[in-house]
C-alpha positions in Angstrom: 24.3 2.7 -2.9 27.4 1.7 -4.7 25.6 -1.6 -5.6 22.5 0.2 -6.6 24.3 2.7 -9.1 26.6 0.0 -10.7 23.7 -2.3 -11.7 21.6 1.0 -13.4 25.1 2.1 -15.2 25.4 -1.6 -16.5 21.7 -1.6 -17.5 22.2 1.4 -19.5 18.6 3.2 -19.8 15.6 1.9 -17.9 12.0 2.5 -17.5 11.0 2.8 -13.9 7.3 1.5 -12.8 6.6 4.6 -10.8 4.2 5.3 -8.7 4.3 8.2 -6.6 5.2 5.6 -3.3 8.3 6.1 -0.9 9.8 3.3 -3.4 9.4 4.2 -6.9 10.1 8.0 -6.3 13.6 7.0 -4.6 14.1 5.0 -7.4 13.1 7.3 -10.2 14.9 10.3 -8.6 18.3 7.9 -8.4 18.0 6.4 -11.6 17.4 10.1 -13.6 20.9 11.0 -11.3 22.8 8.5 -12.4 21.2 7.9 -16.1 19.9 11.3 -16.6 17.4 11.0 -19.9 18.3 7.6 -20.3 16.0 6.7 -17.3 12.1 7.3 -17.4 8.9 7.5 -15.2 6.2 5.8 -15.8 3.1 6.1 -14.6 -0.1 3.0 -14.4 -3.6 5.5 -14.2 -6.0 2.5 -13.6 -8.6 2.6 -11.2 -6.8 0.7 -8.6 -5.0 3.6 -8.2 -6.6 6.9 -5.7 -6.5 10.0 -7.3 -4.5 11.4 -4.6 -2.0 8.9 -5.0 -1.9 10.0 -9.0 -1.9 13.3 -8.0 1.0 12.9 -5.7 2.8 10.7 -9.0 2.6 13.9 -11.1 3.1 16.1 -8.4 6.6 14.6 -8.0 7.6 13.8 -11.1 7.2 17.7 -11.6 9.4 18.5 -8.8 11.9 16.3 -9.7 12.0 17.0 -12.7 11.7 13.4 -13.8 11.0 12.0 -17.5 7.5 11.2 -17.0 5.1 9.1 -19.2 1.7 8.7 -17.7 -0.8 5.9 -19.7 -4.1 4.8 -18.8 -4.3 0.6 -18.4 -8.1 -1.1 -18.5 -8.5 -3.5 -16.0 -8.5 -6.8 -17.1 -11.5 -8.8 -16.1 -9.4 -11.7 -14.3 -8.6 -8.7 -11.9 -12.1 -7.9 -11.0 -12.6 -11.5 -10.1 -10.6 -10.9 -7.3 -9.1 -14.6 -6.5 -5.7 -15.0 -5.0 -4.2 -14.9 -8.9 -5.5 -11.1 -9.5 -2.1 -9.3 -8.5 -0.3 -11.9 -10.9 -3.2 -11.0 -13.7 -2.4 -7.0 -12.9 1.3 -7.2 -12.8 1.1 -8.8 -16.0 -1.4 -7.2 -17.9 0.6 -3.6 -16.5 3.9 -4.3 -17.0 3.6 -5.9 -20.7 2.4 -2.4 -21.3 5.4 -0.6 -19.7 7.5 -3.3 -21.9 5.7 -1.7 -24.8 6.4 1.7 -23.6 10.2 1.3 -23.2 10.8 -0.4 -26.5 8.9 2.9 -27.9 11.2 4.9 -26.5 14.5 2.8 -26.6 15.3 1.8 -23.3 16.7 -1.4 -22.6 15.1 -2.7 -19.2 11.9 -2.0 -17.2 12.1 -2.1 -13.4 10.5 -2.0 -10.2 11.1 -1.0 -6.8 10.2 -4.0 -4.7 12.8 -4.0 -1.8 14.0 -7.1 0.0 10.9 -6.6 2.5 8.5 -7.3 -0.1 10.0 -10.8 -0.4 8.4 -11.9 3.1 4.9 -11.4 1.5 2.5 -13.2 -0.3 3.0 -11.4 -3.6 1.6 -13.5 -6.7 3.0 -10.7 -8.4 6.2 -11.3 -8.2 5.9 -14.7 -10.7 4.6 -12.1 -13.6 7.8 -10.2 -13.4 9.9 -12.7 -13.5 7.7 -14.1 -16.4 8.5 -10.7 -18.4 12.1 -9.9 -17.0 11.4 -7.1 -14.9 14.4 -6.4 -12.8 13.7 -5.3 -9.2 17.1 -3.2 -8.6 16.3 -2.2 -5.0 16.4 -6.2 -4.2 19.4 -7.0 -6.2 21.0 -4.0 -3.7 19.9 -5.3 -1.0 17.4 -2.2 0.4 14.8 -2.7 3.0 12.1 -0.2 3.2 14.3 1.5 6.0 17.1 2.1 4.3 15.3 3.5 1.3 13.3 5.6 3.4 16.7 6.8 5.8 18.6 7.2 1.9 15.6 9.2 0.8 15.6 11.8 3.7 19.9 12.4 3.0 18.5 12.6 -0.4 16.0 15.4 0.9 12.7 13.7 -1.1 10.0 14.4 1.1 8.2 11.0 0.5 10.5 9.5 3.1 8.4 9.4 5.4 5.5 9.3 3.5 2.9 6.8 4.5 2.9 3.5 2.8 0.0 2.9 0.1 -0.9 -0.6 -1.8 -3.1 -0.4 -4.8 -7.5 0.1 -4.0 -8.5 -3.3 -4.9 -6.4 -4.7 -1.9 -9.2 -3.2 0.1 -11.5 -5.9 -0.6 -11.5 -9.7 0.1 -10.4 -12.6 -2.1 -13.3 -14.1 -4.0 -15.4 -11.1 -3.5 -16.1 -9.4 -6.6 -14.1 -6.0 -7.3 -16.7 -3.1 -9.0 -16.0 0.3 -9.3 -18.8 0.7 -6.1 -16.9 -0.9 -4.0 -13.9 1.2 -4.9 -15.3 4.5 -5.0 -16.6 3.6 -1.5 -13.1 2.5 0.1 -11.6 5.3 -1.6 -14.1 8.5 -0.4 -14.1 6.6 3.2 -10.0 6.7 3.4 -9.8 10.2 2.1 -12.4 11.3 4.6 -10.1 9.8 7.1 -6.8 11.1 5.8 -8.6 14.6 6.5 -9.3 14.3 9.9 -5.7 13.3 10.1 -5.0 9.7 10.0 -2.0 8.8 7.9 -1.4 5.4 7.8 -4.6 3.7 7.5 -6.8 1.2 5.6 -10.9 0.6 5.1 -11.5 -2.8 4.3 -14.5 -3.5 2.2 -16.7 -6.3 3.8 -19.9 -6.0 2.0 -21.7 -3.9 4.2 -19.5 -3.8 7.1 -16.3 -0.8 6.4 -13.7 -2.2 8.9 -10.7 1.2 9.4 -7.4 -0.4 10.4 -5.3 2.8 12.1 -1.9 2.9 14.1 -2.8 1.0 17.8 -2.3 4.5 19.4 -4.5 6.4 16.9 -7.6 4.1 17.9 -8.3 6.2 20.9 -8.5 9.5 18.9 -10.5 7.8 16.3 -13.1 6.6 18.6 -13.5 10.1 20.1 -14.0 11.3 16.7 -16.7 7.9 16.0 -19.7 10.1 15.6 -18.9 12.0 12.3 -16.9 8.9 11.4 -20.1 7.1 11.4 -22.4 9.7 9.5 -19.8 10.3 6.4 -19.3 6.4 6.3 -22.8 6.0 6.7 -23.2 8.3 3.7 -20.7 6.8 1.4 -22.4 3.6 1.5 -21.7 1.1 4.5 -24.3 -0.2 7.0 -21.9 -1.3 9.7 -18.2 0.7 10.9 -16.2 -1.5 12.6 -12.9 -1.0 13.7 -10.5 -3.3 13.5 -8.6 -3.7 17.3 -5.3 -5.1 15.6 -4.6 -2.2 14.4 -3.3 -0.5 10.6 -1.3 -3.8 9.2 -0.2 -3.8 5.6 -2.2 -6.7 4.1 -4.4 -7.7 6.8 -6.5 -9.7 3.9 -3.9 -12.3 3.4 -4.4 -13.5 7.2 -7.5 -15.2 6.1 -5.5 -17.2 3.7 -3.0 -18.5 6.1 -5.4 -19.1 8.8 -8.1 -21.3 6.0 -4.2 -22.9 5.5 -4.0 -23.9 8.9 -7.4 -25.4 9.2 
């Protein structure tokens, strides 16, 4: 923590990418406590984003009585292509707009809140921030996702244990077009899900095969519950339900890469 808070002080006024996540809302709520107005929210309202997960952005900043600046981003079109670049393409396309934002409104430095975990991933992303000097404070520091989660439940933020969410458009293959179908379908089909009380979960778009990831232990329950799964997935648009036996994974889309790698 002590790392954390010198490296904001020395910073001086930053601009936090923010949203809503386990993440962002420790590090917004952190930064306002140790920079107090000199630290700001920010908020991306693109359609990569679920409305609950914007809901739950403003929800928060409002509790915490953050410095908030919500802006709506178009997607750029080399994002809708969907090849292994399009996180680099969003990154960039979003964050030269929260650059814009913080010069605005005279702060100094625009982070993120990528931990140390995020470094074991394949994150194109990460070249775009570098390209624009983003810092990523919560690396520098040295935080896992554990220890921001166990820091934000001494902290009292409820999002500590709050499930983890990656952006819509992760739902659908590489090289597979990304329309606003396709993500109105993988977003209705999740929130159905989240209803009937699945927390951590993902429905990956295969064309017209819906493929739910859940926790190993929740596959039981869900398969009780596979005949209204099947009518409401039915009716939001997919032919085929599948579910997937390895269970909820964060970024189960990138295995295909490393397994065409291995070939």
């Amino acid at each position: 923590m002590k790392k954390l808070e010198g490296a904001l002080k020395k910073m001086g006024s930053v601009l936090v990418g923010f949203s809503g996540g386990v993440d962002s809302t420790f590090l917004a709520v952190f930064a306002k406590k140790i920079l107090k107005d000199q630290a700001i929210a920010a908020t991306i309202l693109s359609d990569f984003l679920s409305n609950s997960e914007k809901n739950d952005a403003f929800r928060f900043a409002k509790r915490f009585k953050l410095r908030h600046i919500p802006f709506k981003v178009k997607i750029p079109r080399q994002c809708l292509k969907n090849t292994i670049k399009r996180c680099y393409y969003c990154k960039k396309t979003f964050f030269s707009r929260l650059k814009q934002i913080a010069d605005q409104n005279g702060i100094a430095f625009v982070i993120d809140a990528s931990n140390i975990d995020d470094l074991a991933d394949f994150r194109p992303g990460r070249r775009a921030l570098k390209e624009l000097g983003i810092r990523s404070p919560l690396q520098e520091a040295g935080f896992t996702k554990n220890d921001i989660r166990a820091v934000s439940k001494k902290m009292g933020l409820d999002t500590w244990n709050k499930a983890s969410f990656t952006c819509l458009a992760t739902r659908i293959p590489y090289g597979q077009a990304i329309t606003p179908e396709k993500i109105a379908m993988v977003e209705a089909a999740e929130q159905y899900l989240k209803g009937l009380g699945f927390d951590h979960l993902r429905v990956r778009h295969h064309g017209t095969v819906g493929r739910i990831e859940v926790k190993k232990e929740e596959i039981p329950d869900l398969l009780k519950k596979s005949g209204r799964v099947l009518k409401k997935l039915k009716e939001i648009g997919f032919r085929y339900i599948a579910v997937d036996l390895d269970g909820y994974r964060s970024g189960s889309l990138k295995e295909a890469i490393a397994w065409k790698r291995k070939k």
